[in-house]
C-alpha beads as a LAMMPS data file, in Angstrom:
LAMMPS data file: protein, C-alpha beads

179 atoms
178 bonds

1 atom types
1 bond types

-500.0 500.0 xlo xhi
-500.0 500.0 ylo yhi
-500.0 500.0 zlo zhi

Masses

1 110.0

Atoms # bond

1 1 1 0.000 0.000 0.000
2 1 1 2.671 2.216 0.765
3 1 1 3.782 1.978 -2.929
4 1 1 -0.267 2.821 -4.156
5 1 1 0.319 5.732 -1.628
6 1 1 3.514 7.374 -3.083
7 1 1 2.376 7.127 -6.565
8 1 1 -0.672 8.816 -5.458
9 1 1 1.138 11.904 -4.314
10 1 1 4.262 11.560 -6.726
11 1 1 3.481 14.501 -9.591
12 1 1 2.013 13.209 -13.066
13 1 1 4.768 14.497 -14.839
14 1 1 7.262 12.619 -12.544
15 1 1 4.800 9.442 -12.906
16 1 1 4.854 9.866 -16.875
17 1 1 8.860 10.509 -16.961
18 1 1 9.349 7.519 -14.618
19 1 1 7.138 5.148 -17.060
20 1 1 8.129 6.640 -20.153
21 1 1 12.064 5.867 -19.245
22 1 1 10.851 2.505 -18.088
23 1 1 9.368 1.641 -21.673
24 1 1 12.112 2.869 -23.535
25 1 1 14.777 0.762 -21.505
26 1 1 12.603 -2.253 -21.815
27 1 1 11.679 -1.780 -25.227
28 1 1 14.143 0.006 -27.494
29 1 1 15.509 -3.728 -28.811
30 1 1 12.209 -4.705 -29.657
31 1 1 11.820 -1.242 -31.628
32 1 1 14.849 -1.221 -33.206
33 1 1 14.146 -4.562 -34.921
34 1 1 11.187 -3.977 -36.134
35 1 1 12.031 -1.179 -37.472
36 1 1 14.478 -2.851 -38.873
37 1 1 12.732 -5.717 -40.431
38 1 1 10.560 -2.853 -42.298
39 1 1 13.124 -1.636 -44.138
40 1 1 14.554 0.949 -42.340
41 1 1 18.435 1.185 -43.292
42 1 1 21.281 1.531 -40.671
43 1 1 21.967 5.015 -41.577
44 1 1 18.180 6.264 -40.859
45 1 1 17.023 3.498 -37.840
46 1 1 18.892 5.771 -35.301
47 1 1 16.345 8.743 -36.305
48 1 1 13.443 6.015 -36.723
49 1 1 13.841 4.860 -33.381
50 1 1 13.763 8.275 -31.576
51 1 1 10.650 9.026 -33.785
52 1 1 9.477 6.217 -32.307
53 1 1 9.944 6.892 -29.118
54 1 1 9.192 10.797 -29.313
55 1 1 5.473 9.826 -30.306
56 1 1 5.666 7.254 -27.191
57 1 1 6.697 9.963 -24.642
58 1 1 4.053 12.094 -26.235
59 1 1 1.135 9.575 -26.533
60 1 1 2.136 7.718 -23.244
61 1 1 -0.454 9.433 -20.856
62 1 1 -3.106 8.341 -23.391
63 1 1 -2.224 4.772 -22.925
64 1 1 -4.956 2.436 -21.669
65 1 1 -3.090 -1.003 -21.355
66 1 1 -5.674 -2.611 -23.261
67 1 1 -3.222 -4.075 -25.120
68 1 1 0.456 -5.204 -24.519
69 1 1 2.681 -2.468 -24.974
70 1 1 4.565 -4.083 -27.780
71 1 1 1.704 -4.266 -29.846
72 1 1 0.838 -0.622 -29.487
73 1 1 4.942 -0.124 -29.948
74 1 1 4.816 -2.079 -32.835
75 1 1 1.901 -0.304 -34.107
76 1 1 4.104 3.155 -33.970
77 1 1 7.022 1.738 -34.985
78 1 1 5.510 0.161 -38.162
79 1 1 3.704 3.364 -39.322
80 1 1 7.391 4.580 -38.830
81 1 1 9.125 2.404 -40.853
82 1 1 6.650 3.365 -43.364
83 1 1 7.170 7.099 -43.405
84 1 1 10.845 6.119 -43.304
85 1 1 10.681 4.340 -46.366
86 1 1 8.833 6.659 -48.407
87 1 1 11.183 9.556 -48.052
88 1 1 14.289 7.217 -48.020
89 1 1 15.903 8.906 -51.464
90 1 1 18.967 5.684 -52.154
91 1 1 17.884 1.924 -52.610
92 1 1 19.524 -0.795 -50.256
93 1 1 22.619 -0.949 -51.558
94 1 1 23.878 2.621 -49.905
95 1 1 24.439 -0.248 -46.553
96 1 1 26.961 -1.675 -48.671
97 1 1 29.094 1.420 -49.478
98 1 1 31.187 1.234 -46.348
99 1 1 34.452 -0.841 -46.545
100 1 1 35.054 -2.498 -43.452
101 1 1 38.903 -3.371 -42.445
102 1 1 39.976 -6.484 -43.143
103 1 1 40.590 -9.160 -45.873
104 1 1 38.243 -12.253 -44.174
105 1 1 36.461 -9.640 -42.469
106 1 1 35.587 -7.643 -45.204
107 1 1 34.401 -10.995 -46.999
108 1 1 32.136 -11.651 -44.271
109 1 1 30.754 -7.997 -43.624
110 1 1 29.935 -7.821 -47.343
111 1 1 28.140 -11.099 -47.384
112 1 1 26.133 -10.239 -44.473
113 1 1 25.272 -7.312 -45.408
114 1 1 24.497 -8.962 -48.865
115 1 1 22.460 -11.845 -47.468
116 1 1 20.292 -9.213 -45.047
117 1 1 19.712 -7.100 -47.725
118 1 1 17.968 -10.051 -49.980
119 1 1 16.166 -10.698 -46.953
120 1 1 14.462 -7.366 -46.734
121 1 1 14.149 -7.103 -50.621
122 1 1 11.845 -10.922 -50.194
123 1 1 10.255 -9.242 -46.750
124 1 1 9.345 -6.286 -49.265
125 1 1 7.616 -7.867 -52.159
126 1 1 5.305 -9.546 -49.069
127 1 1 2.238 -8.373 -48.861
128 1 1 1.812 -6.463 -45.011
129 1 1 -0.397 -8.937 -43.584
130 1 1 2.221 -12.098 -44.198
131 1 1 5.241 -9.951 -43.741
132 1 1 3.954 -8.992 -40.270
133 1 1 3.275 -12.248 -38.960
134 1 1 6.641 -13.560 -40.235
135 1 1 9.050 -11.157 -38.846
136 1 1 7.030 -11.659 -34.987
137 1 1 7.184 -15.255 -35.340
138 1 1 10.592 -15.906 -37.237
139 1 1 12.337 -12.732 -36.631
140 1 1 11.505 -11.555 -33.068
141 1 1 10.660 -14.680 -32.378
142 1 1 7.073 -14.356 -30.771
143 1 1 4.860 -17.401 -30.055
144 1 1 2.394 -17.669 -32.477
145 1 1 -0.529 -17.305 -30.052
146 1 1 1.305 -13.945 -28.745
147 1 1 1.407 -12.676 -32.287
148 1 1 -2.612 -13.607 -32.663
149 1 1 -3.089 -11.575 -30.084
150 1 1 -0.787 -8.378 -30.480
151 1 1 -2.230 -8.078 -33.824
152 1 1 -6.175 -8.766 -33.034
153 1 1 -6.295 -11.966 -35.427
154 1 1 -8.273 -15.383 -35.303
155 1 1 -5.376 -17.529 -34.147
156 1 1 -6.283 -20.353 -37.295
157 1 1 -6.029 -17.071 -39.189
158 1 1 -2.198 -16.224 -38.018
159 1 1 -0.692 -20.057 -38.533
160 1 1 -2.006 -19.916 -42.140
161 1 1 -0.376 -16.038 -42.673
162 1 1 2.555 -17.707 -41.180
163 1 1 2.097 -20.671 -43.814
164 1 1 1.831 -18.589 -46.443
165 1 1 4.603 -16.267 -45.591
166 1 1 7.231 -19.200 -44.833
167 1 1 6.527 -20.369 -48.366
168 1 1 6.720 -17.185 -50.282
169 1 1 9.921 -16.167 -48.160
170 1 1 11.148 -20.049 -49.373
171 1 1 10.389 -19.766 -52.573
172 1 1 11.678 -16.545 -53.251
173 1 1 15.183 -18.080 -51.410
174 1 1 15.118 -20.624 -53.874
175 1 1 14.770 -18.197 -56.907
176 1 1 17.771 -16.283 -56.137
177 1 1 19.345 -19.450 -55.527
178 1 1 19.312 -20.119 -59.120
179 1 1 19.868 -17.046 -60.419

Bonds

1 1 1 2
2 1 2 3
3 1 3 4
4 1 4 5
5 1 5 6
6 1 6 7
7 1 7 8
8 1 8 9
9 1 9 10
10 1 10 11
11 1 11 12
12 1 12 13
13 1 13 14
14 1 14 15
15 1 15 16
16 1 16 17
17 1 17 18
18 1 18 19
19 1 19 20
20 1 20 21
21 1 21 22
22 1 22 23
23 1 23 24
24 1 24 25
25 1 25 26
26 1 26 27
27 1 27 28
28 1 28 29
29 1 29 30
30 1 30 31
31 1 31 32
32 1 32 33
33 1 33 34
34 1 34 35
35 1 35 36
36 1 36 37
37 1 37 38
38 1 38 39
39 1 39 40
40 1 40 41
41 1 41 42
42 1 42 43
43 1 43 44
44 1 44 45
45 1 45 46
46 1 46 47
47 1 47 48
48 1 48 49
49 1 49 50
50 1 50 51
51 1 51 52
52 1 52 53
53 1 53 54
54 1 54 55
55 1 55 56
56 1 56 57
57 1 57 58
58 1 58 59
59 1 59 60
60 1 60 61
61 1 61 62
62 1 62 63
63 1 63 64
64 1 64 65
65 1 65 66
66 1 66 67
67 1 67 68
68 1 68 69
69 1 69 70
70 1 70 71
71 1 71 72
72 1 72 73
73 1 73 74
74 1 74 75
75 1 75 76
76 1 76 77
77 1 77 78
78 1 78 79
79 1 79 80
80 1 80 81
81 1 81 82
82 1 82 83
83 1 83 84
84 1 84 85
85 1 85 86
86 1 86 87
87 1 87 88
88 1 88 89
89 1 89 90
90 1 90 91
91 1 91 92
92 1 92 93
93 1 93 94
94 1 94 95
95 1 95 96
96 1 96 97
97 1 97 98
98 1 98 99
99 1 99 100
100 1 100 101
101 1 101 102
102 1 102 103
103 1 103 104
104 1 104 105
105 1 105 106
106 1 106 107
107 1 107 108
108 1 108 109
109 1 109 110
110 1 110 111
111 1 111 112
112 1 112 113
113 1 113 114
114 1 114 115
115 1 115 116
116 1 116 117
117 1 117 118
118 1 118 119
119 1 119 120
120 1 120 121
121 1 121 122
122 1 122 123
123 1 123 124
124 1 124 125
125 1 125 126
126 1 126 127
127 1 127 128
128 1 128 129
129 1 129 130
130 1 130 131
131 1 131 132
132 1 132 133
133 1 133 134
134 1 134 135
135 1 135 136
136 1 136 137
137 1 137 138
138 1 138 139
139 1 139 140
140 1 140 141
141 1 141 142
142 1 142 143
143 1 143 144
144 1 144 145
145 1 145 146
146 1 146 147
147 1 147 148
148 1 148 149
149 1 149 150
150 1 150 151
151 1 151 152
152 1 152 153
153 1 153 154
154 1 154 155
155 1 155 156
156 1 156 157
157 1 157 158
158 1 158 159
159 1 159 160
160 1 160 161
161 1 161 162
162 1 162 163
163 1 163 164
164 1 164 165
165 1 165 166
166 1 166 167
167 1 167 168
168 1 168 169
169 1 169 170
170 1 170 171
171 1 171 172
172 1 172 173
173 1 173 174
174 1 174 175
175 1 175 176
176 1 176 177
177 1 177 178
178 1 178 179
């Protein structure tokens, strides 16, 4: 009770500042991958994820908990991405510009940066719904269940989005495969 009784009489604006630095040092990794996994480019998630956060600290008073908190931080950091995206001026390949030092090094930086950007060219040509479900599942690695219910879906309905999605991502795998 003691607790109830000093949040009580604590000011809202402490209350809010207190919460707001709790989310962020909870959540940031969860916000910078997703961003991330929507396309957002090294040089611009930095800037993503304090727009993120800037419309958290703004919108935190206003929210209910009817939802987890990483679905409604998803939900900003998804529109986000988007915005990022549209005003993003380069393509992909400005990632791959910088030389890192290193002869077996530089091998494996390049490929990795290769391999991740064919990974977010397939997440891409997804369509939202299937992209969604298979960067919580596969990517963050969220229970399928948990994913039903961050994103307000039938829980049949998520498996088969994640059906679908595994076997577009596969498929497309296999195409540049052969290429």
């Amino acid at each position: 009770m003691p607790a109830v009784a000093h949040a009580l009489e604590t000011p809202a604006d402490e209350r809010h500042a207190a919460s707001f630095d709790e989310v962020y040092a909870e959540h940031v990794g969860f916000v910078w991958r997703v961003l991330r996994t929507f396309g957002v480019t090294d040089a611009q998630i930095e800037d993503a994820v304090q727009d993120v956060f800037i419309v958290v600290h703004r919108r935190l008073p206003e929210f209910e908990g009817r939802a987890a908190i990483t679905t409604w931080l998803f939900a900003i950091a998804r529109r986000v991405a988007s915005a990022h995206r549209r005003k993003r001026a380069g393509d992909r390949t400005e990632e791959l510009k910088e030389e890192p030092a290193g002869g077996a090094d530089t091998f494996a930086a390049l490929s990795r940066a290769q391999a991740a950007a064919q990974v977010l060219a397939i997440l891409d040509k997804m369509d939202e719904d299937k992209r969604v479900v298979f960067a919580l599942v596969e990517l963050e690695q969220l229970s399928v269940p948990e994913v039903a219910r961050m994103l307000d879906l039938n829980l049949n309905t998520t498996y088969s989005r994640l059906r679908l999605a595994r076997a577009a991502f596969e498929a497309a795998v296999k195409a540049q495969v052969k290429r």
